[in-house]
Steps between C-alpha positions, in 0.01 A plus 500: 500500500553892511466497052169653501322617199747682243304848314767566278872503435741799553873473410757768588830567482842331318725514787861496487719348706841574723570393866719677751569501873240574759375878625302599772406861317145470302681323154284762310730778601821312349623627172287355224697208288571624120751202384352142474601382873750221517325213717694352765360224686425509850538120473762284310369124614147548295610744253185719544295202469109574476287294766166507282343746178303858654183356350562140674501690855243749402289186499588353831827387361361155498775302258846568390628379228833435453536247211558170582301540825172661597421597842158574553281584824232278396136630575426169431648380857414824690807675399801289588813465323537269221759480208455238202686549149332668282304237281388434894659201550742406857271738715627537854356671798718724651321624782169418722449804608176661300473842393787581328559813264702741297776206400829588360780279442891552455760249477424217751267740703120564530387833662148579576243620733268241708174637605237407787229485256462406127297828465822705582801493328654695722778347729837446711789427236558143505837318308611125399694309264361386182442149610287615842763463718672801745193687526510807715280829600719827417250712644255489837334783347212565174654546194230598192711509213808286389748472218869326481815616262785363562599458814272789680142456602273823438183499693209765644445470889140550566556624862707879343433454149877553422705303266778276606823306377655187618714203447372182392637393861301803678799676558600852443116670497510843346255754494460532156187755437415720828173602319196370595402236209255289328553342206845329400713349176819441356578639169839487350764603796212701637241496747139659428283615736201719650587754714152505712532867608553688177253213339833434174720245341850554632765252432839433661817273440568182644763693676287761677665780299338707250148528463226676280090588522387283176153691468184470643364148641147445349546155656481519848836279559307224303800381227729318358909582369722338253812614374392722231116698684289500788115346391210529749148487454197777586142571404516674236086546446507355149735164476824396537742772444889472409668789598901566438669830655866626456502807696363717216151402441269140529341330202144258560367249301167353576499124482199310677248511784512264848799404537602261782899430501814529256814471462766537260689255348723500204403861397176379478202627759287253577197531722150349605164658479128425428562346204808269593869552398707763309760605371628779305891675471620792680306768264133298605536403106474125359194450799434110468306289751673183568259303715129561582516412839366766806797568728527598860856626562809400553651493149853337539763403262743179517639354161266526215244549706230757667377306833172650614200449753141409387264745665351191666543276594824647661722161482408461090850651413589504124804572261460600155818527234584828450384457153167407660527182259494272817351483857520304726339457874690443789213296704725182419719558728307489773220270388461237759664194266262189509793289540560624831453368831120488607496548853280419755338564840626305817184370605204307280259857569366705265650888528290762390636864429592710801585858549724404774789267549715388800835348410808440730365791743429739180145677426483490112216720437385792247359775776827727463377605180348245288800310381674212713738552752641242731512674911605440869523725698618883386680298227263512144669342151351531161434157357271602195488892454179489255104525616445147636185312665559157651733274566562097541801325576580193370872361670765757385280730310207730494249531267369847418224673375540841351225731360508517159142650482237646773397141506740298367886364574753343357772221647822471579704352793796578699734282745480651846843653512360700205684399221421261206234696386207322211229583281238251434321568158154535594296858613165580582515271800199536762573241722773296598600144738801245509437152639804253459697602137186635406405901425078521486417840327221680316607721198294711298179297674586156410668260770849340455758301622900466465783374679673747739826518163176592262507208307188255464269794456131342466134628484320350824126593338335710236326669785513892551645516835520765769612331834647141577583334830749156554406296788641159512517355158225677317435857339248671607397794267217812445382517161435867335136615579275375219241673344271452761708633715611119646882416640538128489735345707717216364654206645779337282843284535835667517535388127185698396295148444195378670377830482164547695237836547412451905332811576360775304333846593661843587843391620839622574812510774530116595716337744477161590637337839475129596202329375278838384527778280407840556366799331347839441180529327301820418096441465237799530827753545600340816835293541526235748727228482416121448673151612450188305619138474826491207232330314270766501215324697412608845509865395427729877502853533800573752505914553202704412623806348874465469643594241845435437712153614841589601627129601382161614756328781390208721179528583466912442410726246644800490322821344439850506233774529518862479355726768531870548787473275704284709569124387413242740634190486247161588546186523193212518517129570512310177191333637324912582500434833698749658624843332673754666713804409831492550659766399379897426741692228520884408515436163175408276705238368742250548716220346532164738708234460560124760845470543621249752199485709491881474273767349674800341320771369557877367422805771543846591533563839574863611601580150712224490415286201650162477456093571365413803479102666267404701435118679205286309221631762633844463698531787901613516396730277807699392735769210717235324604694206493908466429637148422809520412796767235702347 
């Protein structure tokens, strides 16, 4: 979202209203307007209906409210278009299409802007009707800023900075501000906004005709209009500052320090800071703090209600009453129901996490920029637009992990096609495998399992665990180093019982294949890695000084060393008989993953950076998937 952190609060101006025909002279140098202007709409369908509040769109413009309905773009789903009444029952999805901002509404119609990215709310003007259907692009160009009235869109292009007016059909563009503009809101029959070049608060009517410098813009373009002022917010040095200016002087009140969104609602401000939720009137008197909670942004209002985002995780979005008697989260409606189907894999194996998927000639993968995006060839899709790991598909749907921490993720899961999106109610996860209906996870240290719809959530040991491997029908885990510094590796059913220590000592990064298991142990500072029987007897050292074991396939293990920087990639018979290197990288590091009797791995190749594939001895090696040129 662009609703950074608010300093302070300035409101200017009670604006008058009066509409006319248009002008192409400056509307400054028109006669000023003495007598109250008599309003004649430019639209008789609407009646100069209002698409959404100043403070709504100020904040991404992310739910309208418009009684009976609420439409909402739900950051709950990445931004697409819902509507639900407004005790939230009957919700609909209007759209698939993510990323979805500034949302006004008027009769049967939705207008808004639909952006590339959730960070940008930026966009080309997109319409449909109020139950999804008819949807069409206006514009094949960037609009920034967006309000309906009537039956007239207003928007900023971002290309000139100029302000525009159009039919809710996209007909009849006018030219409706030749400055050059930032910062834009209705207010009565009026539109306010910054001329960039003289650095002031003009506004004009909806007409084009007659116009007037407000004052000086302390705001930088960042503000909101209703019918009655202009409010904005600026650093003031000392708190959050209310400032109201008529043309003949400004008067501040101080109200509080670190402030990050409001909104007004009601002739009430209300606004989120440090210490949680406000509210206070017009004057910055009667200050009460509704709620305690820390807020992020994004203060919208629907109903009764203030609808805000948690400052993490970003998904926890609340509502509070605007009495602050009540809140409620939102998480419900996304919560992964226990009732549901639990899906499973098409095949009896066990399938760890992967930072790579191939589905129906699609790369799913993170690279791009951290989140998932589904690619082939110069064609790239968000799937999940948040800070993602790894990956498992399971039938219909993926399973992702998202950071929640440095260390630590959270779950959800997907279908491919990117909609039906879940929340599982567990964090903290480590690790993380699905064999049959069954999700194998550490959280928070201690190991667990569930079925793939969350339900059946057990305890597998008491253990502190930091690693686990499935082969066949057993568990295979790495306790947390004891006190003396020991890892013990455990052997147990899928259920958790006949639980068994096989090996102890300094242990870590196992793998098992066929009939043996194989690790990396560190003794005297030097890491080699170890083969033994899945019993734990006939323990062999396989690879002096090797220290990390990418993958075991056949009758190979796969690994990697670092010289002069570069990565090299090894592999050595599962019996240490033969071990060769196979492939020689740029990079100091790489992530490798088996795919269909192929090995892809990450690589920069004359600046190139992206996935490369390569044949299981190394050969064919070749650029499957560009990310980035350096």
């Amino acid at each position: 979202m662009n609703t950074k952190i608010m300093k302070a609060f300035l409101v200017l101006l009670l604006l008058g209203t009066s509409l006319s025909a248009c002008t192409k002279k400056d509307p400054i140098d028109e006669e000023p307007i003495d007598e109250e202007p008599v309003v004649v709409a430019l639209d008789q369908k609407y009646q100069g209906e209002i698409g959404n509040t100043g403070g709504n769109l100020f904040n991404g413009g992310l739910i309208v409210d418009k009684g009976e309905w609420l439409y909402l773009s739900e950051t709950l789903n990445f931004n697409r278009i819902v509507k639900m009444k407004a005790d939230g029952s009957e919700r609909t999805l209007l759209t698939n299409t993510q990323n979805n901002f500034h949302l006004n509404v008027v009769g049967d119609w939705i207008i808004y802007l639909e952006s590339s990215s959730v960070w940008l709310e930026s966009g080309v003007i997109m319409k449909m009707k109020t139950d999804g259907t008819s949807k069409t692009a206006l514009t094949d160009f960037i609009v920034s800023k967006l309000f309906v009235k009537g039956n007239y869109i207003y928007y900023l292009k971002e290309s000139d900075s100029k302000i525009y007016r159009t039919q809710l059909d996209g007909k009849d563009t006018v030219l409706l501000v030749n400055d050059e503009v930032y910062g834009m809101g209705l207010s009565g029959e009026w539109v306010v906004y910054t001329d960039r070049t003289l650095g002031k608060l003009r506004k004009i009517r909806l007409d084009g005709k007659y116009g007037a410098v407000l004052g000086e813009d302390p705001c930088g373009g960042r503000y909101f209009t209703d019918d009655l002022a202009t409010y904005c917010a600026t650093n003031g040095g000392i708190g959050v500052t209310i400032t109201k200016t008529d043309g003949s002087g400004t008067n501040t009140l101080e109200l509080m320090t670190g402030i990050f969104t409001f909104n007004l609602v009601d002739d009430h401000f209300y606004f989120g800071g440090v210490g949680g939720l406000y509210m206070s009137d017009l004057n910055g008197e009667s200050l009460t703090q509704i709620s305690s909670t820390k807020f992020a942004n994004s203060l919208n209002s629907g109903g009764n209600w203030l609808y805000y985002e948690n400052e993490y995780p970003w998904y926890d979005v609340n509502r509070v009453s605007l009495d602050g008697k009540t809140k409620e989260s939102l998480m419900s409606l996304v919560m992964v129901a226990p009732t549901s189907i639990a899906p499973k894999p098409n095949d009896t194996l066990t399938h760890d996490s992967s930072w790579l998927l191939l589905i129906d000639g699609w790369a799913y993968q993170n690279i791009y920029a951290g989140y998932l995006t589904k690619t082939k060839g110069d064609k790239v899709e968000s799937i999940y637009p948040y800070e993602t790991s790894e990956y498992i598909r399971v039938g219909d749907w993926i399973y992702i992990l998202e950071w929640d921490t440095v260390y630590t993720k959270t779950l959800s899961r997907i279908k491919i096609d990117g909609t039906e999106l879940g929340f599982f109610d567990i964090t903290n996860i480590g690790n993380l495998a699905i064999k049959d209906d069954w999700i194998y996870y550490t959280s928070s240290g201690l190991f667990y399992r569930m079925k793939t719809n969350g339900s059946q959530k057990t305890k597998l040991t008491t253990d502190v665990v930091s690693s686990f491997d499935i082969h066949q029908d057993s568990i295979y885990y790495v306790t947390l180093a004891k006190e003396n510094g020991d890892e013990d590796i455990h052997k147990a059913n899928l259920d958790g019982s006949s639980n068994q220590i096989i090996l102890s000592g300094s242990v870590w990064n196992i793998d098992l294949e066929g009939d043996a298991l194989f690790f990396s142990r560190t003794e005297n500072e030097k890491t080699s890695i170890y083969r033994t029987a899945l019993d734990g007897s006939n323990l062999s050292l396989l690879i002096e000084e090797a220290f990390y074991i990418r993958l075991v396939h056949l009758d190979w293990v796969y690994w990697t060393k670092v010289v002069d920087s570069h990565c090299i990639i090894v592999r050595t018979k599962t019996d240490g008989s033969v071990s060769e290197e196979i492939a020689t990288l740029n990079s100091s590091d790489t992530q490798i993953e088996l795919i269909d009797e192929k090995i892809y791995y990450t690589d920069y190749i004359d600046q190139v950076e992206g996935i490369h594939k390569m044949d299981l001895d190394g050969k064919n090696q070749s650029l499957f998937l560009v990310s980035q040129v350096r």
